[in-house]
C-alpha positions as a Markdown table, in Angstrom:
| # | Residue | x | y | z |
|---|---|---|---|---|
| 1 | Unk | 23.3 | 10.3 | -15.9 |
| 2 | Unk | 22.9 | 7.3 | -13.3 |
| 3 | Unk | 20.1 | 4.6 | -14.9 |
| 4 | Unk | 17.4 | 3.8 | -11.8 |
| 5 | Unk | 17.9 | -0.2 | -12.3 |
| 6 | Unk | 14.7 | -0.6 | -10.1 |
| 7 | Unk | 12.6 | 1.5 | -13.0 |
| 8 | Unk | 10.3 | 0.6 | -15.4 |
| 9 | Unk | 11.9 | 3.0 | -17.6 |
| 10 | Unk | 15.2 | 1.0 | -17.3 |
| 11 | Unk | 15.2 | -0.4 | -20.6 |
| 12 | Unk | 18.2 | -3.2 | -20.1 |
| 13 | Unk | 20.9 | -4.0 | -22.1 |
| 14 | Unk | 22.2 | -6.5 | -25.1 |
| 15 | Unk | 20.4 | -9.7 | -22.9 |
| 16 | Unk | 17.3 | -7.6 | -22.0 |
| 17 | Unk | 17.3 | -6.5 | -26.1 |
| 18 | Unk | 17.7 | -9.6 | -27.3 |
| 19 | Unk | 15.1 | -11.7 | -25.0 |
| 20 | Unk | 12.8 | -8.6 | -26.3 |
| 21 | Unk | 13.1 | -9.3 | -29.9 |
| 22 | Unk | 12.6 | -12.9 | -29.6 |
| 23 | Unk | 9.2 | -12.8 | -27.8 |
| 24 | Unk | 8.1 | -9.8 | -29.8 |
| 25 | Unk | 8.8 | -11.8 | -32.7 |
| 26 | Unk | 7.1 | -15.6 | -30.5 |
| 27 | Unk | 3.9 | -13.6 | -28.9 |
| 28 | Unk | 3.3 | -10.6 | -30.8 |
| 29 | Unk | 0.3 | -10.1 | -33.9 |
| 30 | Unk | 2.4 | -6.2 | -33.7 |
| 31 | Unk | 4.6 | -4.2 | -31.7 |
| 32 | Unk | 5.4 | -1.0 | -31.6 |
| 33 | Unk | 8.9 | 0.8 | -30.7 |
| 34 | Unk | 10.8 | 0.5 | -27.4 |
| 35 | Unk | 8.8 | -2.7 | -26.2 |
| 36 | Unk | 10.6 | -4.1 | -23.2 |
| 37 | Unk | 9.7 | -7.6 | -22.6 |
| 38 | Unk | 11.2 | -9.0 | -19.0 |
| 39 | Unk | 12.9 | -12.9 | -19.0 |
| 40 | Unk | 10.4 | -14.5 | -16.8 |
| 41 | Unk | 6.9 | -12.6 | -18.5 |
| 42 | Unk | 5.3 | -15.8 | -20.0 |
| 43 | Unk | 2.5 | -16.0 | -22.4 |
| 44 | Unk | 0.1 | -19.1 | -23.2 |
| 45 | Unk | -1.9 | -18.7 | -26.4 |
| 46 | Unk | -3.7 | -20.3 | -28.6 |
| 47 | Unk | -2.6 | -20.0 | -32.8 |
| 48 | Unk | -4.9 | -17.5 | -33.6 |
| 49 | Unk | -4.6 | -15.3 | -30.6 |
| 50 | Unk | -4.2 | -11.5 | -30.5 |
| 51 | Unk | -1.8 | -9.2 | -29.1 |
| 52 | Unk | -1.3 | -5.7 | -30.2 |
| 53 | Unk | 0.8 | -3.1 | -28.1 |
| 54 | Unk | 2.0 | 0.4 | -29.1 |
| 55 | Unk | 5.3 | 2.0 | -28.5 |
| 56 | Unk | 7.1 | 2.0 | -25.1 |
| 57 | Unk | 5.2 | -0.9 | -23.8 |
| 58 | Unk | 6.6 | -2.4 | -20.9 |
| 59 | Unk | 5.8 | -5.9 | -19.3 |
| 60 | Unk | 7.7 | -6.6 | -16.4 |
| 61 | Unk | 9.2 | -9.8 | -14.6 |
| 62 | Unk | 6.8 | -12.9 | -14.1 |
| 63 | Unk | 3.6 | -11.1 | -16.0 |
| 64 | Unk | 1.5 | -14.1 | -17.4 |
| 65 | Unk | -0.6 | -13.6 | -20.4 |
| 66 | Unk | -2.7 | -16.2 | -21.6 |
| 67 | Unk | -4.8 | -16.0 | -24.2 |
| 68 | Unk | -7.2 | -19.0 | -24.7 |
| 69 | Unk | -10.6 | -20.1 | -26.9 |
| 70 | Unk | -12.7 | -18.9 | -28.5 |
| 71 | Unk | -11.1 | -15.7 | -29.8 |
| 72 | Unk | -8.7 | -13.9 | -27.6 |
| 73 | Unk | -7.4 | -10.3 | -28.1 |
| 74 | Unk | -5.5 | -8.0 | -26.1 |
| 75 | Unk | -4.9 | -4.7 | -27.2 |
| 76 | Unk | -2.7 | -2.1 | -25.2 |
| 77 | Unk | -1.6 | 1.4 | -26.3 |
| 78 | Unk | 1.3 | 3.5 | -25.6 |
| 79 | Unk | 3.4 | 4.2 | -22.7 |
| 80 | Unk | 1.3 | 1.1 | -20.7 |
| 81 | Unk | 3.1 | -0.7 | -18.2 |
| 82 | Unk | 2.0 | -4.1 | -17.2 |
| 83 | Unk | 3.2 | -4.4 | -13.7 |
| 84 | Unk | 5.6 | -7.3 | -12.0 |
| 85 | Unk | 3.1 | -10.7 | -11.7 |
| 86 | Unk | 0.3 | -9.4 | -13.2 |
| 87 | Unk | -2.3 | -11.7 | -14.8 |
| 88 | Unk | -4.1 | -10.9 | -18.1 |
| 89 | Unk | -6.6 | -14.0 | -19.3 |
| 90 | Unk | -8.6 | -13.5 | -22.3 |
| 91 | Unk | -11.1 | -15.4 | -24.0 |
| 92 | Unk | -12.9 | -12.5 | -25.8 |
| 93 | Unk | -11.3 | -9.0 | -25.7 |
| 94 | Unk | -9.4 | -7.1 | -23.3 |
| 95 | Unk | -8.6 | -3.3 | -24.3 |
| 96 | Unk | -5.7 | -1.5 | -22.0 |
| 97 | Unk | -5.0 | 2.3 | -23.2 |
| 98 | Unk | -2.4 | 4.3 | -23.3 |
| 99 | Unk | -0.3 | 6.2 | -20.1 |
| 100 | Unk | -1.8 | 2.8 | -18.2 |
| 101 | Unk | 0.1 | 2.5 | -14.9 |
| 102 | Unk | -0.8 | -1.1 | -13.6 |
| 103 | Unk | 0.8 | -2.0 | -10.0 |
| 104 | Unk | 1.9 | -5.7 | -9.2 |
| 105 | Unk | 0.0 | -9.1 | -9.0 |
| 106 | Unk | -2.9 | -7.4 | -10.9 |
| 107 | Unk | -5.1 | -9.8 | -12.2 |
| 108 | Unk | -7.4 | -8.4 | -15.5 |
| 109 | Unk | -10.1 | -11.4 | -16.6 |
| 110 | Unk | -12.6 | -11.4 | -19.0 |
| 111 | Unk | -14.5 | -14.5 | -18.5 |
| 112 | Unk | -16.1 | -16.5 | -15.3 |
| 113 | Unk | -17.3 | -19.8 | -14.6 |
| 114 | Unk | -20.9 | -20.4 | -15.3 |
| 115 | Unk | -22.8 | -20.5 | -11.7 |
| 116 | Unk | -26.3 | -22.5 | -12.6 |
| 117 | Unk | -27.4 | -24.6 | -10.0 |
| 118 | Unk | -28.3 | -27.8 | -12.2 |
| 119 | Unk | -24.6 | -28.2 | -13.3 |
| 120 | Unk | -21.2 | -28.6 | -10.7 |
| 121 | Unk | -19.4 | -25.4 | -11.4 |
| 122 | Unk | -16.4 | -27.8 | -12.8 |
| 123 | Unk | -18.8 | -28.6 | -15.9 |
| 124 | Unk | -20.1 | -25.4 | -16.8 |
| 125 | Unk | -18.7 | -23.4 | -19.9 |
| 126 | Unk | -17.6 | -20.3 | -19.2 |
| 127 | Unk | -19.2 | -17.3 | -19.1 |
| 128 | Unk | -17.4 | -14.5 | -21.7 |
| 129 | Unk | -17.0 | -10.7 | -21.8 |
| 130 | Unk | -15.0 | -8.1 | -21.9 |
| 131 | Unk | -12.5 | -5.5 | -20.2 |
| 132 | Unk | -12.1 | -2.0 | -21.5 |
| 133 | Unk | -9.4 | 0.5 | -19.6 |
| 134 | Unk | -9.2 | 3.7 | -20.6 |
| 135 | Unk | -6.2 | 6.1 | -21.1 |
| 136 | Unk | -4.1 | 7.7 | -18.4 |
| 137 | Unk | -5.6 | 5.1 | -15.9 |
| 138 | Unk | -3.1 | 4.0 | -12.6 |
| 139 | Unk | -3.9 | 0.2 | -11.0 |
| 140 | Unk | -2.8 | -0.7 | -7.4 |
| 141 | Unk | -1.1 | -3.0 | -6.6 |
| 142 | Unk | -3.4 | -6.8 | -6.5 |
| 143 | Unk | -6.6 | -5.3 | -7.9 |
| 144 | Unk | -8.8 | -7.7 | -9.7 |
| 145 | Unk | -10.2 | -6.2 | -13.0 |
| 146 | Unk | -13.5 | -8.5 | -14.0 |
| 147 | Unk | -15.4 | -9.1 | -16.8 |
| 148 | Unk | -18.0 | -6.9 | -18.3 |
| 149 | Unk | -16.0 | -4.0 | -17.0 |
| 150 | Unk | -15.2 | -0.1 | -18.4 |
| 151 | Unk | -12.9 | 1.8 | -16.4 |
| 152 | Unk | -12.8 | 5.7 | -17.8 |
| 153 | Unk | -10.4 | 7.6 | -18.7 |
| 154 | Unk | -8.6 | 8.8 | -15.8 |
| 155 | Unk | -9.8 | 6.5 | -13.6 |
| 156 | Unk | -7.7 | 5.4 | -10.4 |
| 157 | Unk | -8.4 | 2.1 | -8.5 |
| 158 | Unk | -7.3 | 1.2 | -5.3 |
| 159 | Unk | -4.6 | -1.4 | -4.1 |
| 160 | Unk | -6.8 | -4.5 | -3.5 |
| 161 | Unk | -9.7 | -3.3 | -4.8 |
| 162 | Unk | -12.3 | -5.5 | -7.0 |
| 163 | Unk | -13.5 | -3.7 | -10.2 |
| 164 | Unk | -16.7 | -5.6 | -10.6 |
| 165 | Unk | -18.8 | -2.5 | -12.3 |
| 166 | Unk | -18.1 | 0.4 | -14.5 |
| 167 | Unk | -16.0 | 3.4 | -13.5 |
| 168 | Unk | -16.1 | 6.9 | -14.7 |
| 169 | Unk | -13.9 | 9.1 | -16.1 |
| 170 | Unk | -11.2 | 10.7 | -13.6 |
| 171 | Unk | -12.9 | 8.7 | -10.5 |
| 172 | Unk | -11.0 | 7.6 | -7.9 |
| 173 | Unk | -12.5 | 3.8 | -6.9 |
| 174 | Unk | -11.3 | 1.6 | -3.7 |
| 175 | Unk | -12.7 | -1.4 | -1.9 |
| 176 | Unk | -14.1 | -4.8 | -2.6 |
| 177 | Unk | -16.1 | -4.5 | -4.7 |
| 178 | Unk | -14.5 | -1.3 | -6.0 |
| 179 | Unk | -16.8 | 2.1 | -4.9 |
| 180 | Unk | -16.1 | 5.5 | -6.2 |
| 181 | Unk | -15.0 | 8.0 | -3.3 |
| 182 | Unk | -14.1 | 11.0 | -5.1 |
| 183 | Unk | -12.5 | 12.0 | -8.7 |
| 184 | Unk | -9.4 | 13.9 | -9.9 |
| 185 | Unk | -8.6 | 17.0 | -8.9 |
């Protein structure tokens, strides 16, 4: 059988196996089976940091995960693929399911700058949530996922959209910021 080297599914050979194992054992809190890390996937964390992902988790080239104060965790289940540039910042939580499809140069953020008017933007602390995404759940490509955010099971969302409220289960969601237009057949 011919392997479809363009695939996420392509799980690479001894290099591919070996840059694996060394950030699973650099990054990781815990790993499940048939993680495929890409080379250029980089991570920034702080010590205490979490990151939890089940089995067949794949991260593809150039994703950048970083995980920063107070207390960061990012949590994705099985079968999730984290798509080619995506962005995932954490400050709090961020919760990614399993049989997650997410397209390129998605960004997923669970924080903001604080926006009073008595302080310049550049001095205000941030402003700290959360991001839950539900199983079975496909991201177009360069949608921005924002704090304080549930997408449902099923859920799709757009290329480009801006997820910027909640999303219900099996709802299809497009635009900026991200409306529902109709849900799964």
């Amino acid at each position: 059988m011919k392997t479809d080297k363009a695939s996420y599914r392509n799980r690479g050979g001894i290099i591919q196996r070996i840059t694996t194992a060394y950030k699973r054992f650099r990054y990781f809190t815990e790993a499940g089976h048939d993680l495929v890390v890409k080379r250029s996937a980089e991570f920034r964390m702080v010590k205490h940091a979490v990151l939890k992902v089940g089995s067949g988790v794949t991260i593809q080239d150039e994703a950048f995960f970083q995980l920063t104060m107070p207390e960061p965790k990012v949590f994705i289940g099985n079968n999730t693929v984290i798509g080619r540039r995506n962005i995932i910042t954490a400050k709090n939580r961020i919760s990614i399911g399993s049989d997650v499809l997410i397209g390129s140069d998605v960004q997923i953020i669970d924080h903001s700058h604080g926006m009073r008017r008595d302080t310049p933007i550049r001095l205000q602390k941030a402003e700290i949530g959360f991001v839950e995404i539900g199983n079975d759940v496909w991201i177009g490509a360069g949608a921005k996922i924002l704090m304080n955010v549930r997408i449902g099971t099923g859920a799709v969302i757009g290329a480009n959209s801006v997820v910027t409220a909640d999303i219900p289960d099996y709802a299809i969601a497009v635009g900026s910021p991200a409306r529902v237009v109709k849900y799964r057949d």
